[in-house]
C-alpha positions as CSV (number, residue, x, y, z in Angstrom):
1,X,-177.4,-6.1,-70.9
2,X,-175.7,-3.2,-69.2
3,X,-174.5,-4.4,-65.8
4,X,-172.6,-7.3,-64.0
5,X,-174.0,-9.7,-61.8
6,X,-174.5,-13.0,-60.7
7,X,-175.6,-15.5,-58.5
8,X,-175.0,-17.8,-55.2
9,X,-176.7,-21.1,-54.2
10,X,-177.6,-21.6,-49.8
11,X,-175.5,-23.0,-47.8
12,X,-176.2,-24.9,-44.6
13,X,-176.5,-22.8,-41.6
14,X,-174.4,-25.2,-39.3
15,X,-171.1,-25.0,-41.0
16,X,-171.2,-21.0,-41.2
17,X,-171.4,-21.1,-37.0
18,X,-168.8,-23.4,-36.7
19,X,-167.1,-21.2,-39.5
20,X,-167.2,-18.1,-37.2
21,X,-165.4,-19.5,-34.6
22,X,-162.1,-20.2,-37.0
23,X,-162.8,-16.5,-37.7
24,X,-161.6,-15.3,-34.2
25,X,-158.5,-13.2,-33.5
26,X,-156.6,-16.6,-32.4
27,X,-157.1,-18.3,-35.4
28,X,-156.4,-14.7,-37.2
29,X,-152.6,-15.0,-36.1
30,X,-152.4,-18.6,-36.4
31,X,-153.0,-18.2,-40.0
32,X,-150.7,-15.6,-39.7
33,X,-148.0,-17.7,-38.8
34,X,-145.0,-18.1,-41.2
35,X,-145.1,-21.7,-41.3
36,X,-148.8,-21.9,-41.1
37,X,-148.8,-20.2,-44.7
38,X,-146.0,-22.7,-46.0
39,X,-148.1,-25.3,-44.8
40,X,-150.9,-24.1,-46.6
41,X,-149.2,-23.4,-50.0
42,X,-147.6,-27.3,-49.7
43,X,-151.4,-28.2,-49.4
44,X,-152.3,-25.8,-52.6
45,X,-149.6,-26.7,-54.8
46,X,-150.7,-28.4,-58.2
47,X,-148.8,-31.7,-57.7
48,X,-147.5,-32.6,-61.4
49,X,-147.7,-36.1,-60.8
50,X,-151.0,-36.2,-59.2
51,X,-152.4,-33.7,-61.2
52,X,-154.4,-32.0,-58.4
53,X,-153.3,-30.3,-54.9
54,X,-153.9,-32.5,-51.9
55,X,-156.6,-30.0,-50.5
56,X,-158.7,-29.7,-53.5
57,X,-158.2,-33.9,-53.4
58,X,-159.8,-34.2,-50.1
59,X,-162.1,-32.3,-50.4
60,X,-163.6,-34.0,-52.7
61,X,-162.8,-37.4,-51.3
62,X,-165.0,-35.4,-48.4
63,X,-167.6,-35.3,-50.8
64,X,-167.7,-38.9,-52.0
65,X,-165.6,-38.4,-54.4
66,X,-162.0,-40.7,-54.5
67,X,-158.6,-39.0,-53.2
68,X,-155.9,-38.8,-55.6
69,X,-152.7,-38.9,-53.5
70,X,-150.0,-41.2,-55.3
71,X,-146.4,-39.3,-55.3
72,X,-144.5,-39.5,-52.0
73,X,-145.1,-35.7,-51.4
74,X,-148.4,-35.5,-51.2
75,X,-148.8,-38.3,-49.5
76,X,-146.6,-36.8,-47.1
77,X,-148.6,-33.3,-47.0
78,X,-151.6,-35.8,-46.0
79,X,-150.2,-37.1,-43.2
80,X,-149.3,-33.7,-41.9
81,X,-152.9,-32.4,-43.0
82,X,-154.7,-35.3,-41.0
83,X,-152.1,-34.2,-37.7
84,X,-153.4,-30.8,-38.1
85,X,-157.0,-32.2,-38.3
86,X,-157.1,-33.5,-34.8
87,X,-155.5,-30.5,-33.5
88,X,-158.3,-28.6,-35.3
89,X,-160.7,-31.1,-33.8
90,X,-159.7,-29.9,-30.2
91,X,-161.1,-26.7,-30.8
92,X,-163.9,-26.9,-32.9
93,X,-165.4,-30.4,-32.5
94,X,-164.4,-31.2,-36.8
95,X,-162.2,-33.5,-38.0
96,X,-162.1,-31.5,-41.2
97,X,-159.6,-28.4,-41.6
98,X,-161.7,-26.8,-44.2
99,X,-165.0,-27.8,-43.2
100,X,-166.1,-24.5,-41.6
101,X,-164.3,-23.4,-45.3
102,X,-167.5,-24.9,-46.7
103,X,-169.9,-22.6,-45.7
104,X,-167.7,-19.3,-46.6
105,X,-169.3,-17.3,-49.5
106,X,-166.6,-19.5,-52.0
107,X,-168.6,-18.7,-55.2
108,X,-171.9,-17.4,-56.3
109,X,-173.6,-20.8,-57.7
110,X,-171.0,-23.2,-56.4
111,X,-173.0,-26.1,-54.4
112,X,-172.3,-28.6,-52.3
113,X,-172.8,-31.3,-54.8
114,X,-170.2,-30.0,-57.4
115,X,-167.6,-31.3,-55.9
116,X,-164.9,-30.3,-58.5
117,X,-165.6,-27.2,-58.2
118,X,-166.5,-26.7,-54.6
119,X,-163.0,-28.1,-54.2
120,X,-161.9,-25.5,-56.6
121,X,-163.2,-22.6,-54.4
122,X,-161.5,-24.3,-51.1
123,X,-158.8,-24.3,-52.7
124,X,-158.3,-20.5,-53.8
125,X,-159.2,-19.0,-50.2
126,X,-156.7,-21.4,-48.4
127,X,-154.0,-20.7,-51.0
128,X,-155.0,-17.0,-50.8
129,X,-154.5,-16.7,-47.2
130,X,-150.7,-18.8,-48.1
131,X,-150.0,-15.5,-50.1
132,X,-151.9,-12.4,-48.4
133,X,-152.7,-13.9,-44.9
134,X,-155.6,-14.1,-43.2
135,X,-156.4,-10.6,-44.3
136,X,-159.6,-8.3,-43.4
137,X,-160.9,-9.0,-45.9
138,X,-159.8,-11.7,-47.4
139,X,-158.2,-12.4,-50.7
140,X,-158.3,-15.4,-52.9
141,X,-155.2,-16.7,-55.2
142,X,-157.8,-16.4,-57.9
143,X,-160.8,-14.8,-58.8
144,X,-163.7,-16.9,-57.2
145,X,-166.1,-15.5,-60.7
146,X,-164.9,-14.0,-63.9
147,X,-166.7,-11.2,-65.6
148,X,-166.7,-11.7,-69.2
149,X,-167.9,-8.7,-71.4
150,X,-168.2,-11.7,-74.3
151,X,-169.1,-9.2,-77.1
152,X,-170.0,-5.2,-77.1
153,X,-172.7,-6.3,-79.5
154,X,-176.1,-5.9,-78.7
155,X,-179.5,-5.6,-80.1
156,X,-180.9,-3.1,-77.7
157,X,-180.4,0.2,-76.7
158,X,-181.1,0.5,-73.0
159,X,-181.4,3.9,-71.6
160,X,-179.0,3.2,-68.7
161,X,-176.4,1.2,-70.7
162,X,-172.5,1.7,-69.8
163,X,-171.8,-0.6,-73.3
164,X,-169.5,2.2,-75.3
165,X,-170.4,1.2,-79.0
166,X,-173.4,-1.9,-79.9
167,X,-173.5,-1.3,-83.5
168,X,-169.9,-3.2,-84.2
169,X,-167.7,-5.4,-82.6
170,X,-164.2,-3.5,-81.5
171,X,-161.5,-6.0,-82.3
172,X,-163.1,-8.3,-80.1
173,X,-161.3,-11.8,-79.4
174,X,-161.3,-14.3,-81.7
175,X,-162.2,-17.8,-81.1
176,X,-159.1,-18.9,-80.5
177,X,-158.2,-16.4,-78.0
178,X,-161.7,-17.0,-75.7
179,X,-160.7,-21.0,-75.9
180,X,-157.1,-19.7,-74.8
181,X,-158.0,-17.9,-72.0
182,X,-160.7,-20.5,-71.2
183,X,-157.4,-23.1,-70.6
184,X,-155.8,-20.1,-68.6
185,X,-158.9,-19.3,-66.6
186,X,-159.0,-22.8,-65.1
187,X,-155.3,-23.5,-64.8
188,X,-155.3,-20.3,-62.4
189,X,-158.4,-22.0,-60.1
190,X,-160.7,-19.4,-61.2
191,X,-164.3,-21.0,-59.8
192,X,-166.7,-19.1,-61.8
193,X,-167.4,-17.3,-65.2
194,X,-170.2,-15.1,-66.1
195,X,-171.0,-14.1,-69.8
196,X,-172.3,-10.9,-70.2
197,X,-172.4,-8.0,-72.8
198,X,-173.4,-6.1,-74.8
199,X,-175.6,-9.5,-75.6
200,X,-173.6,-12.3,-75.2
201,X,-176.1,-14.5,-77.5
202,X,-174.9,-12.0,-80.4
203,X,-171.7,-13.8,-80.8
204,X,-172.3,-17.4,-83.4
205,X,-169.7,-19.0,-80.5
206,X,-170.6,-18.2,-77.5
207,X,-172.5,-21.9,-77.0
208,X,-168.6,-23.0,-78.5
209,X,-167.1,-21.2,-75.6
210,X,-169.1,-21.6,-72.9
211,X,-169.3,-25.5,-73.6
212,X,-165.7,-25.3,-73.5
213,X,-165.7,-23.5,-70.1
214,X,-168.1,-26.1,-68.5
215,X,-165.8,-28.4,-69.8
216,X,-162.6,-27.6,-67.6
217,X,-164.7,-27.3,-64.7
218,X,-165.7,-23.6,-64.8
219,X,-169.2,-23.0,-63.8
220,X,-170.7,-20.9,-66.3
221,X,-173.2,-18.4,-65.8
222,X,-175.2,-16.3,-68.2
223,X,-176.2,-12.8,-67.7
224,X,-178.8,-11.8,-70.8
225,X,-181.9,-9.3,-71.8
226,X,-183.8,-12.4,-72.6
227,X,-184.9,-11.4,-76.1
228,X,-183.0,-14.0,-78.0
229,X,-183.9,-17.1,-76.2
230,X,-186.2,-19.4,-77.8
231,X,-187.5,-22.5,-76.5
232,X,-184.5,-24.4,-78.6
233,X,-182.2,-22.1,-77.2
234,X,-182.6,-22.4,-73.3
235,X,-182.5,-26.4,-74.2
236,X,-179.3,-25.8,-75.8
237,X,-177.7,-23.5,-72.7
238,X,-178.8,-26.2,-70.3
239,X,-177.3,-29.1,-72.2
240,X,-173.7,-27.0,-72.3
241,X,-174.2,-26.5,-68.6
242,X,-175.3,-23.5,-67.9
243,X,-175.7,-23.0,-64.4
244,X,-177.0,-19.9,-64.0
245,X,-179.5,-17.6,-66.3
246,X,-180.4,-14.1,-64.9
247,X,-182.6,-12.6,-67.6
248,X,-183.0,-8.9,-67.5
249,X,-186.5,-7.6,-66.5
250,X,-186.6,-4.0,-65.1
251,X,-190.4,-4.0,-64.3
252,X,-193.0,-6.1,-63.9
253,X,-195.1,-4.0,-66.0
254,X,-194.3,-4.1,-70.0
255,X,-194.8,-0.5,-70.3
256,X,-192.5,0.6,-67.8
257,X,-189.7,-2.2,-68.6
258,X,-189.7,-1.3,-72.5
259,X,-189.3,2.4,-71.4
260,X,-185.8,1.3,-70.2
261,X,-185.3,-1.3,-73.4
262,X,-187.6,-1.1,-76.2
263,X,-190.6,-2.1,-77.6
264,X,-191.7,-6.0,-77.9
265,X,-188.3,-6.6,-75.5
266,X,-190.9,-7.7,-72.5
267,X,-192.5,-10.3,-73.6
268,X,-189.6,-11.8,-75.0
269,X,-187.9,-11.5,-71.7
270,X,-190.8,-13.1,-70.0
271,X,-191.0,-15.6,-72.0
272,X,-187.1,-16.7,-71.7
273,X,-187.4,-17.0,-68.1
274,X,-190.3,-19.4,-68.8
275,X,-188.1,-21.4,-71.3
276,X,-184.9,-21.3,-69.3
277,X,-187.2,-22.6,-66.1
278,X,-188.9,-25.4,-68.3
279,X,-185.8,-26.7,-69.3
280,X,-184.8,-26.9,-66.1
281,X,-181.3,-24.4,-66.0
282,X,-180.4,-25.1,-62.0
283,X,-180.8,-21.3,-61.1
284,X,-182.9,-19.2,-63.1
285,X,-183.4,-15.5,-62.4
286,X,-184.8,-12.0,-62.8
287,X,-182.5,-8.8,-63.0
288,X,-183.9,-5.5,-62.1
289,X,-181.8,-2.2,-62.4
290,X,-182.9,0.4,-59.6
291,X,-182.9,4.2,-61.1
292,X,-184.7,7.1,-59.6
293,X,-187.5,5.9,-62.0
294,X,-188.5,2.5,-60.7
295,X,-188.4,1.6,-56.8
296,X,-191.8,-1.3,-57.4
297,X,-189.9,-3.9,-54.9
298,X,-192.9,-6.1,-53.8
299,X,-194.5,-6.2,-57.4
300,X,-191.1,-7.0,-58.6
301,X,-191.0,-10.0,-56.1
302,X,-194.0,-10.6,-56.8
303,X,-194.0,-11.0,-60.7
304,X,-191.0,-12.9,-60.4
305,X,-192.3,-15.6,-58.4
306,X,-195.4,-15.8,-61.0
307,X,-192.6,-16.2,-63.9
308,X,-191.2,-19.5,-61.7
309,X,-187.6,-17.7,-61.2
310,X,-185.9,-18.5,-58.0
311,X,-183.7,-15.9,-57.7
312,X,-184.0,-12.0,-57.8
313,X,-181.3,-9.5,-58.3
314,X,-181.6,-5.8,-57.7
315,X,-178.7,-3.7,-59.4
316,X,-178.1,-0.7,-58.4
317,X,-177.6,1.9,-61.2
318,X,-174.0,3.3,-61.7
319,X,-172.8,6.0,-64.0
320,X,-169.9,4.2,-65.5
321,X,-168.5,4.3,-69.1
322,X,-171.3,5.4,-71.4
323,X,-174.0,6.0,-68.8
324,X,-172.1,8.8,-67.1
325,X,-174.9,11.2,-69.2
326,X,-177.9,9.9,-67.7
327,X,-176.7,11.0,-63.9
328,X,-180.8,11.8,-63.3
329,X,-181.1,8.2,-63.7
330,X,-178.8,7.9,-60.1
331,X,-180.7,7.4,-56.8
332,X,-179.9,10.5,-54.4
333,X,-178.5,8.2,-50.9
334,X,-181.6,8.8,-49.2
335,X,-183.7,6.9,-52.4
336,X,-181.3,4.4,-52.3
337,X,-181.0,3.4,-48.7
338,X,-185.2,3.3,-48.6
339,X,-184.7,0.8,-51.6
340,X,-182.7,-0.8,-49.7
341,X,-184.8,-0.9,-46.3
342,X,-188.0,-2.1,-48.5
343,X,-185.9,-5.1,-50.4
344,X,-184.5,-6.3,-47.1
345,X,-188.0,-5.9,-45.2
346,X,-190.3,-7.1,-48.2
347,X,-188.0,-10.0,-49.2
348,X,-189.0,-11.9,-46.0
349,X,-192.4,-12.7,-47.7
350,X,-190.8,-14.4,-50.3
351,X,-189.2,-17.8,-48.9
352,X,-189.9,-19.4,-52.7
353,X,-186.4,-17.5,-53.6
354,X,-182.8,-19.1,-53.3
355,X,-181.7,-15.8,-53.1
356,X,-182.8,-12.0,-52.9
357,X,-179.6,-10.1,-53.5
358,X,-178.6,-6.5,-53.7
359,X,-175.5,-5.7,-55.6
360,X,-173.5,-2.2,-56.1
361,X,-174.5,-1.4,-52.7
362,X,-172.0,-2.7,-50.3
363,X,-173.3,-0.1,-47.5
364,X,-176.3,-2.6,-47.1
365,X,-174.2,-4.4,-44.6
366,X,-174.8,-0.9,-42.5
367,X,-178.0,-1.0,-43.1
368,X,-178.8,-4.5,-42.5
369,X,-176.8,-4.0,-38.5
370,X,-179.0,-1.0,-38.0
371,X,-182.3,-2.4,-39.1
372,X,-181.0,-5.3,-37.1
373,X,-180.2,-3.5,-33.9
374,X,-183.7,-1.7,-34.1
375,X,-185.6,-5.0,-34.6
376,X,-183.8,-6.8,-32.1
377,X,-183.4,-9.3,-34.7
378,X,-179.6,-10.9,-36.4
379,X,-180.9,-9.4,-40.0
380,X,-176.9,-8.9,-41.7
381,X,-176.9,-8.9,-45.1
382,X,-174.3,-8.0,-47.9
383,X,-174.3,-9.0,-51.7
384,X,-175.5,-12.4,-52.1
385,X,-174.9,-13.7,-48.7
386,X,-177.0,-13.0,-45.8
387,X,-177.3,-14.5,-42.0
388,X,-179.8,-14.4,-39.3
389,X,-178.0,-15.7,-36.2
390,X,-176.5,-12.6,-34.3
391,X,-173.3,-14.4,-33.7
392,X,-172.3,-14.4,-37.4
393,X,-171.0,-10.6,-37.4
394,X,-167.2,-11.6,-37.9
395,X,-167.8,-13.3,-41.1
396,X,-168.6,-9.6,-42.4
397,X,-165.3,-8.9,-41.7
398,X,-163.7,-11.0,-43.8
399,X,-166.4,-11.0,-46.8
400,X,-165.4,-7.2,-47.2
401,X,-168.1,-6.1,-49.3
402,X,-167.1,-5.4,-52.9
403,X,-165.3,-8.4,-54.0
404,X,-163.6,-6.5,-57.2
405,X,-159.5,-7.0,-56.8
406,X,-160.1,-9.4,-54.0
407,X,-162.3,-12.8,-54.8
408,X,-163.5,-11.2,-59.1
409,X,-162.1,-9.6,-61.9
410,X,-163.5,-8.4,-65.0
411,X,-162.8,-8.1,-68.9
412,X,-163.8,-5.9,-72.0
413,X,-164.5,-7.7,-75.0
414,X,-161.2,-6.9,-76.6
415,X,-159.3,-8.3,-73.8
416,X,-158.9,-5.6,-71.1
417,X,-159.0,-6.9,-67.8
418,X,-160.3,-4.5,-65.4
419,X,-161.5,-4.7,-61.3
420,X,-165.3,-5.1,-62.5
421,X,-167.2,-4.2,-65.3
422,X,-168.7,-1.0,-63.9
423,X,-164.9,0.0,-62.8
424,X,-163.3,0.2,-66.3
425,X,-159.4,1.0,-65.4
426,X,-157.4,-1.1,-67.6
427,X,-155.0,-3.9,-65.5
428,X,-153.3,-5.7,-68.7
429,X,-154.7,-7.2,-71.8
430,X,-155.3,-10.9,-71.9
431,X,-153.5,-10.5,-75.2
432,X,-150.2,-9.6,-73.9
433,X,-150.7,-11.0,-70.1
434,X,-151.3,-13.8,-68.5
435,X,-153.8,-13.7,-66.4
436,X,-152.9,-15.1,-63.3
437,X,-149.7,-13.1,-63.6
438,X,-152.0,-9.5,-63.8
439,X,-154.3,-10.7,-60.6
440,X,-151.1,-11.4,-58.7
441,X,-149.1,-8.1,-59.1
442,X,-151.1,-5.3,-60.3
443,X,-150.5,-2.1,-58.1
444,X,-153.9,-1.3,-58.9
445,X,-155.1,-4.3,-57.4
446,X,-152.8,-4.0,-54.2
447,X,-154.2,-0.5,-53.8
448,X,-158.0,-2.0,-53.8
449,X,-157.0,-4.8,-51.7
450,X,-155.7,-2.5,-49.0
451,X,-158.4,-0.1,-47.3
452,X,-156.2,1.7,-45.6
453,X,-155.5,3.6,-49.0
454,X,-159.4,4.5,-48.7
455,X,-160.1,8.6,-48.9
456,X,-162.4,10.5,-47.0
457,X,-165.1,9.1,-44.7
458,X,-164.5,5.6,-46.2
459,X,-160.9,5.6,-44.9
460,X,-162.0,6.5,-41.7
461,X,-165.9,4.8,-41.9
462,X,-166.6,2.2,-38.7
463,X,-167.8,0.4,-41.8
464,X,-164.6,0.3,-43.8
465,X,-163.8,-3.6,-43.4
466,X,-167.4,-5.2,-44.0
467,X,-168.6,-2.1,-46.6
468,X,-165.9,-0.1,-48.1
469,X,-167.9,1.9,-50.5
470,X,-168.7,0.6,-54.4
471,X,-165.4,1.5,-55.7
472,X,-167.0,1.4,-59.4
473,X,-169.4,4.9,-58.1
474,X,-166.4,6.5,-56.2
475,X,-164.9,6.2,-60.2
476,X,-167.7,7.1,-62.0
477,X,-168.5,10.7,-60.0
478,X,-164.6,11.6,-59.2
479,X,-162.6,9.1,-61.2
480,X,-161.0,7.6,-58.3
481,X,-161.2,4.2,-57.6
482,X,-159.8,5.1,-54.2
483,X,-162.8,8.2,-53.2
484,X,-165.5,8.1,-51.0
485,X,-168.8,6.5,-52.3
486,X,-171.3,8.8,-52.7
487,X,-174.3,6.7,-53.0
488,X,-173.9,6.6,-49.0
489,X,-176.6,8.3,-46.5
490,X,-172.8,8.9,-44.5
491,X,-171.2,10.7,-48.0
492,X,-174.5,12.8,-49.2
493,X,-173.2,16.3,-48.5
494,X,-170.2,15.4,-51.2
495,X,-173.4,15.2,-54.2
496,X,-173.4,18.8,-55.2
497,X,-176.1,19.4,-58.4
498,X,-173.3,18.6,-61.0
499,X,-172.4,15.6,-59.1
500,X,-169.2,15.1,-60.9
501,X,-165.3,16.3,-60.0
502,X,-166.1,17.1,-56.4
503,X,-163.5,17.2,-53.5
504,X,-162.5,14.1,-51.6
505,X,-161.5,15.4,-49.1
């Protein structure tokens, strides 16, 4: 595995319009508003008694679940929250406060019938706009997912691989420690956490402490290259609760995928797809890495559907960490953005799919308008969430592109929690910090939160807010987290033949 990712779960069209409205400059300052934000933080505070905030409690009492309210205070806080309902009712036509909420992007794989924790992601983006405001983009009090490098073990050698060293673990955390920061995870509100590598199958506990994670109501996803899943095995990661299994498969053809991975690795990798989709994992998909050397999107598609997956993710190669020698591997911005063009065109064939998503490319939200704008059609798109109605532009505003520093976080197998996985610049170790405590008041993180601190034409791009450039490739060619990204059609002069330690200004 050499890559992060993820993945997202539809959600109903209705609530996203009604969403858009709250998204409106009015709203914007009302949010803004001192005592709106107390407000908010009284109805995101973890009652001790109750053992659960009054929002995440309604929300699921929304749901069908029961509310939870016993203590005078939050009964209190619900009395003013059902006041502020009707109020909210006089403009939008809902009696619920976070309805519209709903349909925001809260978590990739969070649905509407996990209630614990859908609740969970309501929670984090009202009590992030209590801290940071109703920000452009927004912010969450916790990570929505959780990168987890969960070993640097791994029993391939992929020829784009940003994993430093396979062969050996590097004082990796113990058991103890991943159950540890399992408990901290979840105490901070954190929706979401992906296992990755290296392999993540390499370590003897990962189904130990990804049980564990399912357990205190983290949905757990699994990012793998497929290889060592059995039939047994994909039983065993859906009866933990595995959500999510995105199986690595960079071509639907085994001789150009084991170019990438190694021989006998393809049919291994189709077959755990099969298995993982037999045993009936919720979300099962394929993920492809684009280079300069594969661009097959509809036979992609295509071969995917065959396998049964219902979801498809298309990474976008980045130079970072130990793939900063295979730079001929990169896209030139003109590759890329026709890559882009043909996913977004040919994925309208395939309505079998949850999802069709395009990571490491936040400029596709530009490209998306523009293909839109020539079309005549609403066509926006960017990560996993896409829209068709026209009207739905200002909920690109506040979904900001990259989420790293704002709604994820990442960390090394040792315990280094960086922005992402493809932006390795060390925020605190899990061994020394508490989490919570390093998302809250890293600099780094403030720096990434705030695009005005972007250089070059990124700082001053009409695209700033809903793109903002992949802040892992600014890092990887000019190591600055804070550059222009060069993988843009709008940044292509700044690619010289080196491509590395070039001006930002």
């Amino acid at each position: 595995m050499s890559r992060n990712s993820s993945a997202t779960d539809a959600f109903p069209p209705k609530p996203i319009l009604e969403f858009s409205f709250w998204l409106q400059n009015p709203v914007r300052h009302i949010f803004g508003n001192s005592l709106a934000r107390h407000f908010l933080k009284q109805l995101t505070d973890e009652c001790p008694i109750c053992g659960t905030s009054v929002i995440k409690s309604e929300v699921t009492a929304s749901m069908g679940g029961n509310a939870t309210q016993k203590c005078k205070r939050c009964k209190r806080v619900k009395k003013s929250l059902s006041f502020f309902q009707s109020v909210a009712k006089i403009f939008t036509g809902k009696e619920l406060l976070w309805e519209p909420l709903l349909a925001f992007p809260v978590s990739r794989g969070v649905k509407a019938n996990e209630p614990q924790a859908f609740s969970r992601a309501v929670q984090v983006i009202l009590r992030g706009i209590a801290i940071y405001g109703m920000r452009r983009p927004l912010t969450t009090s916790a990570p929505l997912t959780f990168f987890w490098e969960f070993t640097g073990l791994c029993n391939l050698n992929c020829l784009y691989c940003y994993a430093r060293d396979k062969r050996v673990p590097y004082d990796e955390l113990t058991t103890d420690e991943c159950l540890r920061l399992i408990d901290e995870l979840s105490e901070a509100g954190v929706v979401s956490v992906t296992f990755s590598g290296g392999e993540p199958l390499m370590r003897k506990d990962f189904f130990e402490v990804a049980s564990y994670a399912a357990k205190k109501g983290l949905v757990v996803f699994l990012a793998t290259n497929g290889t060592l899943i059995t039939k047994d095995t994909a039983k065993k990661l859906k009866e933990i609760g595995v959500e999510y299994a995105e199986i690595s498969i960079d071509s639907a053809t085994k001789e150009a995928h084991e170019a990438f991975r190694g021989l006998g690795t393809f049919d291994k990798a189709v077959n755990a797809v099969k298995y993982c989709v037999e045993e009936g994992i919720p979300l099962v998909g394929i993920a492809t890495t684009l280079t300069a050397k594969n661009e097959a999107i509809d036979e992609t598609l295509k071969f995917a559907k065959e396998l049964g997956a219902n979801q498809v993710v298309f990474l976008n190669y980045v130079p970072a960490r130990g793939a900063t020698g295979n730079l001929e591997l990169d896209m030139d911005p003109y590759e890329r953005e026709k890559a882009i063009k043909q996913i977004l065109e040919t994925r309208e064939n395939y309505k079998c799919f949850k999802r069709v998503a395009i990571l490491q490319a936040t400029y596709t939200a530009r490209i998306s308008r523009e293909m839109a704008r020539e079309k005549g059609s609403g066509l926006k798109q960017i990560g996993f969430i896409d829209v068709d109605d026209p009207q739905m532009s200002r909920l690109f505003n506040f979904m900001g592109g990259c989420g790293a520093a704002r709604t994820m976080a990442a960390m090394t197998p040792n315990g280094d929690i960086t922005p992402c996985t493809l932006l390795p610049v060390k925020l605190g170790n899990v061994r020394e910090d508490k989490f919570i405590d390093v998302w809250t008041n890293s600099q780094i993180l403030a720096d990434l939160r705030d695009r005005k601190n972007w250089k070059g034409r990124c700082g001053r791009c009409r695209y700033k807010i809903v793109c903002g450039g992949a802040r892992c490739r600014a890092y990887a060619y000019f190591e600055d987290y804070l550059a222009p990204d060069p993988a843009c059609t709008l940044n292509a002069d700044l690619l010289a033949t080196e491509g590395r330690k070039l001006s930002t200004k």
